[in-house]
C-alpha positions as CSV (number, residue, x, y, z in Angstrom):
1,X,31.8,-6.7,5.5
2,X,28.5,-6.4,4.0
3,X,26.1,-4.0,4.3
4,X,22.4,-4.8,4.4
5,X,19.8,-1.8,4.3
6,X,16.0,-3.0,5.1
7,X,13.3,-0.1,3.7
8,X,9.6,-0.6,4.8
9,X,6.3,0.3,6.1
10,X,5.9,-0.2,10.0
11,X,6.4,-3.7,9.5
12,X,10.0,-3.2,9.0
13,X,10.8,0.1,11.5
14,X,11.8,-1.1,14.3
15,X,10.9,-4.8,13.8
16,X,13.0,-7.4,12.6
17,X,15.7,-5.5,11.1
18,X,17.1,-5.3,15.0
19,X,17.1,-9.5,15.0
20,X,18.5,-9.5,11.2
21,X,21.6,-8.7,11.9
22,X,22.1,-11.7,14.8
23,X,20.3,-13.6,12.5
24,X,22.8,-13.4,9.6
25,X,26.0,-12.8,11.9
26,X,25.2,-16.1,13.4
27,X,24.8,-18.0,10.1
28,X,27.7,-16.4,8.4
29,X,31.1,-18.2,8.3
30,X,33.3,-15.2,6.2
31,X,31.2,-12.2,6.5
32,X,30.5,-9.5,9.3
33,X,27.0,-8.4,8.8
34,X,25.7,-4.6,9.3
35,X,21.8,-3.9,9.3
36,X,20.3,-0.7,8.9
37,X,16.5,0.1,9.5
38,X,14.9,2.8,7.2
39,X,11.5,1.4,7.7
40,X,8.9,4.2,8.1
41,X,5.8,4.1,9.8
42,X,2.9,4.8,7.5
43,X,4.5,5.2,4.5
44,X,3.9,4.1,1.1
45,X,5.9,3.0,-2.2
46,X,5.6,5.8,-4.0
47,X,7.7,7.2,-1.0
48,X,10.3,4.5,-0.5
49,X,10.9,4.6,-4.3
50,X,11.3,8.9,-3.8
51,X,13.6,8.4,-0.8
52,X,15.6,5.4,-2.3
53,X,18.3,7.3,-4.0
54,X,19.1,9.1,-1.1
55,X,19.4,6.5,1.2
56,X,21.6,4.5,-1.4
57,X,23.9,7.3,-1.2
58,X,23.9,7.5,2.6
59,X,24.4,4.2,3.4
60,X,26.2,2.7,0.9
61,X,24.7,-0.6,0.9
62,X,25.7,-4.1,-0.5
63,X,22.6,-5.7,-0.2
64,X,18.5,-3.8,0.1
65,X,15.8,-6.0,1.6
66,X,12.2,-4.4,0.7
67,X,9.5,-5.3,2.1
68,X,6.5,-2.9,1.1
69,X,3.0,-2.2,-0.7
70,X,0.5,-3.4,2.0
71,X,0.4,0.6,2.5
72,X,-0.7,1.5,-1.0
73,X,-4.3,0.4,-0.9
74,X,-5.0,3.2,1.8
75,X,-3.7,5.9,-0.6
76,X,-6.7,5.2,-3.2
77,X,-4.7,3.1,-5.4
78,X,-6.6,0.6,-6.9
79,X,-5.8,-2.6,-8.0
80,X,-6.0,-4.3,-11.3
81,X,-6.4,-7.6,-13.1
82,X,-3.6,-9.2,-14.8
83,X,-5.9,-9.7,-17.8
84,X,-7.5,-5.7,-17.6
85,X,-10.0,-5.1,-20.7
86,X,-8.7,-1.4,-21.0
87,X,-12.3,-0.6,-22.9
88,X,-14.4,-1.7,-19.3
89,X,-11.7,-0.8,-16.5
90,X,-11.2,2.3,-15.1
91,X,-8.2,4.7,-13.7
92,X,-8.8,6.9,-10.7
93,X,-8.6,6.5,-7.0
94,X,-11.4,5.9,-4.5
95,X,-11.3,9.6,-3.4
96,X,-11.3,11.1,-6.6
97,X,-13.6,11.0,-9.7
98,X,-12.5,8.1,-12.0
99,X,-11.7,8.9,-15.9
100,X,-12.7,6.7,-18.6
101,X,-9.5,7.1,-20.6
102,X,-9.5,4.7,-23.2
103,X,-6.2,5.8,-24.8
104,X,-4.6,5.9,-21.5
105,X,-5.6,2.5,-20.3
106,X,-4.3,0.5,-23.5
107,X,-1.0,1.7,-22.6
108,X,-1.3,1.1,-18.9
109,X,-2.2,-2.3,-20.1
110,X,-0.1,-2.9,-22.2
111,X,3.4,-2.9,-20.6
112,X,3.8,0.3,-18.5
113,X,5.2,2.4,-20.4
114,X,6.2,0.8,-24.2
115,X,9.3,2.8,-25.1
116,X,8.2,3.6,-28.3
117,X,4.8,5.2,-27.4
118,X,6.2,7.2,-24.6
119,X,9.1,8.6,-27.3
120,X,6.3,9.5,-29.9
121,X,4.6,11.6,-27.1
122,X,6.1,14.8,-26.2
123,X,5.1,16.1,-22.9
124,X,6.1,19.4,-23.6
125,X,4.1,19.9,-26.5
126,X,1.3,19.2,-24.7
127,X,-1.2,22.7,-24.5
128,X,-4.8,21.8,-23.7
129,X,-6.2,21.6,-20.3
130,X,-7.9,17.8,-20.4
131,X,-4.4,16.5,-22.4
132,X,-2.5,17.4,-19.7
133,X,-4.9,16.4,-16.6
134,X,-5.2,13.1,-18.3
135,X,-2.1,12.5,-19.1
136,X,-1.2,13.4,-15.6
137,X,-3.6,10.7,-14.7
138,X,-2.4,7.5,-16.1
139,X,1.7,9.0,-15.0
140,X,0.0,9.4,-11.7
141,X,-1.5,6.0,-11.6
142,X,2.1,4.6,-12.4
143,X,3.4,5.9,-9.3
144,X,5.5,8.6,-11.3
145,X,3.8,11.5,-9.2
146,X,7.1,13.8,-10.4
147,X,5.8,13.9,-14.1
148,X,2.5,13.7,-13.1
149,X,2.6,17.1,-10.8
150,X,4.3,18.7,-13.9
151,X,1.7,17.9,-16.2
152,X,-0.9,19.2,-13.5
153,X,1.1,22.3,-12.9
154,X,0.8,22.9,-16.5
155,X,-3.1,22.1,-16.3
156,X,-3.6,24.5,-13.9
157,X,-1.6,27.5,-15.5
158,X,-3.6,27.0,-18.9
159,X,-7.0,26.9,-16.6
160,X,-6.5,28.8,-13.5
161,X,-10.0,29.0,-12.3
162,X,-9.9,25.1,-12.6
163,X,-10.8,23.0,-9.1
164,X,-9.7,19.2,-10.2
165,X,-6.1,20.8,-11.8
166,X,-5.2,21.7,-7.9
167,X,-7.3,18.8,-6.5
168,X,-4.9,16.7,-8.4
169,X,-1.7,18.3,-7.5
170,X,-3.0,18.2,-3.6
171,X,-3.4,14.7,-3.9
172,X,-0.4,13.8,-5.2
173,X,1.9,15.6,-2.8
174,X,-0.6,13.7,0.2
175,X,0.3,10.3,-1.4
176,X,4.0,11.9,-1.5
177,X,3.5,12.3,2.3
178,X,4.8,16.0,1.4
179,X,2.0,17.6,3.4
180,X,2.8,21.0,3.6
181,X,2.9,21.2,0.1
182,X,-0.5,19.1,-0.7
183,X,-2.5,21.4,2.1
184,X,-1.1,24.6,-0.2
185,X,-2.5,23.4,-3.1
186,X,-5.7,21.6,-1.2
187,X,-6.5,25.1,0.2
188,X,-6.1,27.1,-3.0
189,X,-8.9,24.3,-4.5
190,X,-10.9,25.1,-1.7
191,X,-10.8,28.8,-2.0
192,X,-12.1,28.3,-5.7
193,X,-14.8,25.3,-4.8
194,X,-15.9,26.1,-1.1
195,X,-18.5,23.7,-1.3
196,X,-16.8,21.0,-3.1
197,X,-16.7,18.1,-0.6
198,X,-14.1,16.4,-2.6
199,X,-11.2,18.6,-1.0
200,X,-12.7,18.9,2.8
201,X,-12.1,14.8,2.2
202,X,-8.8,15.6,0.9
203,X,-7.8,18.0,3.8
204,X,-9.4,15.8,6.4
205,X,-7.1,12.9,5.1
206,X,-4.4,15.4,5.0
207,X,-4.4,16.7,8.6
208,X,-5.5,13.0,9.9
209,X,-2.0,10.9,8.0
210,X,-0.3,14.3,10.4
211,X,-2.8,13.4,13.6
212,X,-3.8,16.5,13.7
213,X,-7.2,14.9,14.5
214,X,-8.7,17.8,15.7
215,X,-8.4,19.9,12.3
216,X,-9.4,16.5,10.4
217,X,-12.3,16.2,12.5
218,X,-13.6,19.3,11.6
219,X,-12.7,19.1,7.9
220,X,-14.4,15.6,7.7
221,X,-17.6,16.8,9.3
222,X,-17.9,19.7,6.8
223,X,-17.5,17.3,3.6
224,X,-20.3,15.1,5.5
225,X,-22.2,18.1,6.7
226,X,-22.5,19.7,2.3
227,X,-23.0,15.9,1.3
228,X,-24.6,13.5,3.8
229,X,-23.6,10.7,1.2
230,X,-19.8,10.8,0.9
231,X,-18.4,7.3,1.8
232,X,-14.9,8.8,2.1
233,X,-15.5,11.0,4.5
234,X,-17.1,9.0,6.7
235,X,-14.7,6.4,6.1
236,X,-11.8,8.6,6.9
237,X,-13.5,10.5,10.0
238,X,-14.2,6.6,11.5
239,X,-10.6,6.0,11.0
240,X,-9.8,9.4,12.4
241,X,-11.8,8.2,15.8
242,X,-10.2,4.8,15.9
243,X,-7.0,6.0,16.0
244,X,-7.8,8.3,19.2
245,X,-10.2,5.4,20.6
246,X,-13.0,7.0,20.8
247,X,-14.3,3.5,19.3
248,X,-18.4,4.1,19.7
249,X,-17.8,7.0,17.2
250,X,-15.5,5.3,15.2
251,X,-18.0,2.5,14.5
252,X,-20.8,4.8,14.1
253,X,-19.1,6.6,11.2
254,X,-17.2,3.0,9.5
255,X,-20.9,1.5,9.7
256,X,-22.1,4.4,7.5
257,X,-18.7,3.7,5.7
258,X,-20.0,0.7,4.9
259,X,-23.5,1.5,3.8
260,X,-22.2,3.8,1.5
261,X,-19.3,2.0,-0.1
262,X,-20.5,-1.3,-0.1
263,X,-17.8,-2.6,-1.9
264,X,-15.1,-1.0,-0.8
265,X,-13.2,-3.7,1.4
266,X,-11.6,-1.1,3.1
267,X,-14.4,0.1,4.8
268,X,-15.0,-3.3,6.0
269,X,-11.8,-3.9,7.0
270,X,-11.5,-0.5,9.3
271,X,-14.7,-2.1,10.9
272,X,-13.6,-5.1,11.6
273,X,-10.3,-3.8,13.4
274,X,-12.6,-0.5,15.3
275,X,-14.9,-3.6,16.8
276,X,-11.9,-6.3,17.2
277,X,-9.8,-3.4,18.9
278,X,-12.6,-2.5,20.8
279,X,-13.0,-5.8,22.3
280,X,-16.7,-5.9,20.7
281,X,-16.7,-9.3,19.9
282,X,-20.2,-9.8,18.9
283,X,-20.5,-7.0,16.5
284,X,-16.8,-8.0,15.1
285,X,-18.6,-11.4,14.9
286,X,-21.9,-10.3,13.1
287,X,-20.0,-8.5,10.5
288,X,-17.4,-11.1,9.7
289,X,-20.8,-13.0,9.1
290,X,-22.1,-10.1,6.9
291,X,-18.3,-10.5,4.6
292,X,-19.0,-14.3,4.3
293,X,-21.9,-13.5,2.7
294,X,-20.5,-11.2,0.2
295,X,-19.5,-11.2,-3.3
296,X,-16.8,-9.1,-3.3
297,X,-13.1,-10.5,-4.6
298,X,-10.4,-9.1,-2.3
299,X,-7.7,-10.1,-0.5
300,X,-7.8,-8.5,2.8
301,X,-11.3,-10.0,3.2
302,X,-10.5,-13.4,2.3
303,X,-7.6,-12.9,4.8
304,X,-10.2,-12.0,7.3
305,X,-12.0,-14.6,6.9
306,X,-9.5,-17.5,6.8
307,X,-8.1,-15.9,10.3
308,X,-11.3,-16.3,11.7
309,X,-12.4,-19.7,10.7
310,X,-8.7,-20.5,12.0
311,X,-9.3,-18.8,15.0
312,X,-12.7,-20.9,15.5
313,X,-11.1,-24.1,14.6
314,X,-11.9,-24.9,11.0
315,X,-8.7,-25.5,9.5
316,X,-10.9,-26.9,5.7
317,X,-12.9,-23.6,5.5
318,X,-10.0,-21.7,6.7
319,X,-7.6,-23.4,4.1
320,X,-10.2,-22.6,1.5
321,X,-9.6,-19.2,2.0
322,X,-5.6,-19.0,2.3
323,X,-5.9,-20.0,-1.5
324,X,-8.3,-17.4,-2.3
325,X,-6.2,-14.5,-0.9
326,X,-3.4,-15.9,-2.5
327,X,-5.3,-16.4,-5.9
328,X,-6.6,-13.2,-6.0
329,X,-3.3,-11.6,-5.8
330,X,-1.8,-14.0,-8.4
331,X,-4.6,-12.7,-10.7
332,X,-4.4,-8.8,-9.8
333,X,-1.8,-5.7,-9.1
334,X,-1.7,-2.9,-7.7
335,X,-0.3,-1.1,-10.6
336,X,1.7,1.6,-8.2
337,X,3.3,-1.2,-6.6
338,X,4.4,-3.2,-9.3
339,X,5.9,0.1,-11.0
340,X,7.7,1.1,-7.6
341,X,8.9,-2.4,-6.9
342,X,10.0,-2.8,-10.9
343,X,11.8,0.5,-10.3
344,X,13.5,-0.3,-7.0
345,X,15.0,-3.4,-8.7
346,X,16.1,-1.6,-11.6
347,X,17.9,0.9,-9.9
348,X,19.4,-1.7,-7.3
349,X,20.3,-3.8,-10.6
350,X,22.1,-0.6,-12.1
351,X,24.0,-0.2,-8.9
352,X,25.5,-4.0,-8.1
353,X,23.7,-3.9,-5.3
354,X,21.3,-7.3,-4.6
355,X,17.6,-6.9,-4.3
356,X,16.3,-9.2,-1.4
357,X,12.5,-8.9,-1.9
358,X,10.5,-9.8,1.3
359,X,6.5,-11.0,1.3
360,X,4.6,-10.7,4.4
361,X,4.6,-13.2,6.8
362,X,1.6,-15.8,5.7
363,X,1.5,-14.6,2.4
364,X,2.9,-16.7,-0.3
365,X,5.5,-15.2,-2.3
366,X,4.2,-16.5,-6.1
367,X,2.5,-12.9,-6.9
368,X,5.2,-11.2,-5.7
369,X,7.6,-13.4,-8.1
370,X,5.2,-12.8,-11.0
371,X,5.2,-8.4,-10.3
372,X,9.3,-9.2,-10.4
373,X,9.2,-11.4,-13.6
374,X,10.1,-14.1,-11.6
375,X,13.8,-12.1,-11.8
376,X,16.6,-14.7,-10.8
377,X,19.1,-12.1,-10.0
378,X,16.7,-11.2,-7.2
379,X,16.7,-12.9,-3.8
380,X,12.7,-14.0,-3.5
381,X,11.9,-14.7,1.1
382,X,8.1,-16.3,1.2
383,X,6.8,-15.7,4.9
384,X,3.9,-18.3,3.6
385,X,5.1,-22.0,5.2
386,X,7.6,-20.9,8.0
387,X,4.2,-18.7,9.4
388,X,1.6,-21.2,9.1
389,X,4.0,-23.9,10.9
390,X,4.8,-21.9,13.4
391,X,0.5,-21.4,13.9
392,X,0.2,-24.7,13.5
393,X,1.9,-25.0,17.2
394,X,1.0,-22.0,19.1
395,X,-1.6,-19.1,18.9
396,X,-2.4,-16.4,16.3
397,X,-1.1,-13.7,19.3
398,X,2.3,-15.3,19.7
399,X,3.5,-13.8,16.4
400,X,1.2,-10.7,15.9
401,X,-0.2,-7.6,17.5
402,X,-2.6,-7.4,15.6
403,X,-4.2,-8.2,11.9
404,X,-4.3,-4.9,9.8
405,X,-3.3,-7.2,6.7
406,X,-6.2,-9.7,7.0
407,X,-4.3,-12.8,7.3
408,X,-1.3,-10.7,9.2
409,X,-0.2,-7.9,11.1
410,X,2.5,-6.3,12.9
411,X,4.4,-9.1,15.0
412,X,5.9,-9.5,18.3
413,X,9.2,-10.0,19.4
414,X,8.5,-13.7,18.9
415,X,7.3,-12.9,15.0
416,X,10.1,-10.5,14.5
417,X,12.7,-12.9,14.9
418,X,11.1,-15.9,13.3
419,X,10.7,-12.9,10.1
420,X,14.4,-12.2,10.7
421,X,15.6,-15.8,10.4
422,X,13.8,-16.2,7.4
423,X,15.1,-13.4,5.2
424,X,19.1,-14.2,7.1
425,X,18.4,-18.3,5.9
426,X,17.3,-17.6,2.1
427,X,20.0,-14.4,2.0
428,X,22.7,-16.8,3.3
429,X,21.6,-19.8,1.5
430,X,21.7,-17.2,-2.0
431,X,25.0,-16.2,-1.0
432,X,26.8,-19.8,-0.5
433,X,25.2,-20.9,-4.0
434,X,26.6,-18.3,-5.4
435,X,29.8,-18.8,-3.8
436,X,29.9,-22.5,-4.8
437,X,29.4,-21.4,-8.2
């Protein structure tokens, strides 16, 4: 027998892992099969990598398929180039201040985590305010939220009056999905900043990622009411409306979204699905117009893009922009999820268990290869060619629900299985190499 446990975003729960097991039962000569499904809806790395331990324990399994990270963008974790200058990039997330931390960022850069710096530091030692916030920073910024609370614990015992120290802690218990925890300390920032808009943000997002919508409503609307200028909040409060359909709203807030973070591709991309699921096709068509005509280097815009020259029959233009998704991640990271993933297959390493490492459908799986080190002792499924061919011959809607990814989304029945036999094909053409040999 072998035991095979998928973990995921809502791209795995529920979705293919229920055809994976046919899949490989049906391909297998020697071996009985046994799939388990710990995909979570809305989750995040940071929170696979928290709950992996646990599940490895539950389960037991012989084999983990990850798929994961498409999450991580919506929890303010920005990416970075392969080739970062430390001296002109910055740490931070889009709903908190960024720090200019030059010490921090030559280490970020310069392997996560160099042995020998990390042993000459001594948290512990640490005793002055901005040491320990910006230290808790770049840990934070590595995914490692457990250090980085502690070192923000400590920040705000040596400055208790302090508003970012418990901002900071909020935040990373949100990204933790530990809510009750992050409103404690949101709420204990807000009783020493009452008109800091920051936190209402913070709240907002807190009570929305529970749907509570009608406390993140109100929350969202008092960060926009003490500053009219806030991208975040209005970002946050149009996704808030989207997800209830109450799409004229939603649009009204992601426009200002927009006009406020004009380079924030989120924003554009919330817009894009409020007016696509909204079945406003000539607004979803002016402002795929409006991205054309942008300068901004991102993935889930190119993605956008290519679907939609696709879509409109212009396979060359559409093409061009496959490669430029696909370049872009070649050239950047999101630093979380190259940490989280790094960590996963370390710890699946250190327990003989094989690492099966899924891309997204129509994604190509050369970045993912490069986070990994291009590991051989990890099974590597690109989505990329076995997609595209099966677009090539049918409709965008045969295989997806929608396109949250850009250039995919969650997939039907249809998409599930073709995903399924896919990751069964490369696990059980791994397996008989390795058998051979």
């Amino acid at each position: 027998q072998c035991r095979v446990l998928c973990l995921g975003e809502s791209t795995t729960a529920g979705q293919y892992p229920k055809f994976l097991e046919e899949a490989l039962n049906q391909g297998a000569m020697e071996r009985e099969f046994t799939v388990i499904d710990k995909g979570v809806p809305g989750t995040n790395s940071v929170r696979i990598l928290a709950e992996l331990e646990e599940n490895l324990r539950q389960y037991k399994p012989d084999m983990l398929v990850v798929m994961m990270g498409t999450n991580d963008v919506h929890y303010g974790w920005s990416e970075m180039p392969y080739d970062t200058n430390p001296e002109t990039t910055r740490i931070g997330t889009s709903f908190l201040e960024h720090l200019r931390v030059y010490r921090l960022l030559r280490l970020l850069c310069s392997g996560f985590g160099d042995p020998d710096q990390e042993e000459a530091l001594d948290l512990e030692t640490l005793d002055d305010y901005d040491d320990n916030m910006r230290w808790g920073t770049f840990f934070e910024s590595r995914g490692e939220h457990d250090t980085a609370i502690r070192l923000y614990q400590r920040a705000v015992r040596l400055a208790p009056a302090s508003t970012d120290g418990y901002l900071k802690l909020g935040h990373c218990y949100l990204v933790q999905q530990l809510y009750p925890q992050a409103e404690e300390y949101l709420l204990e920032a807000l009783e020493r900043a009452p008109a800091d808009d920051r936190i209402w943000v913070e709240l907002g997002w807190c009570y929305r990622r529970q749907k509570r919508h009608a406390e993140a409503e109100k929350h969202l609307l008092k960060a926009i009411e003490i500053n009219h200028s806030n991208g975040a909040a209005h970002l946050h409060l149009g996704v808030c409306y989207r997800k209830q359909r109450r799409y004229a709203e939603a649009a009204e807030q992601l426009e200002k979204a927009v006009e406020l973070l004009p380079d924030d591709p989120t924003a554009y991309g919330e817009l894009q699905r409020c007016d696509h699921d909204s079945g406003r096709v000539d607004d979803e068509q002016r402002l795929i117009r409006e991205i054309a005509e942008l300068d901004l280097d991102s993935d889930l815009l190119y993605g956008i893009l290519a679907m939609d020259y696709r879509k409109h029959g212009q396979d060359a233009a559409a093409q061009e922009f496959f490669i430029k998704a696909s370049m872009h991640r070649l050239q950047n990271y999101n630093p979380v999820t190259k940490n989280c993933y790094r960590e996963v297959a370390r710890r699946a390493t250190e327990a003989g268990i094989r690492l099966v490492a899924v891309e997204y459908p129509m994604r190509d799986v050369g970045p993912l290869k490069k986070m990994l080190d291009h590991d051989e002792s990890i099974i590597f499924v690109d989505n990329e060619k076995v997609f595209m061919d099966a677009l090539s011959g049918g409709k965008y809607e045969d295989y997806f629900v929608d396109n949250f990814g850009g250039v995919f989304g969650h997939c039907t029945v249809s998409g599930n299985r073709l995903l399924a036999n896919n990751i069964a094909e490369n696990i059980l053409r791994n397996l008989e190499f390795a058998t051979e040999e």
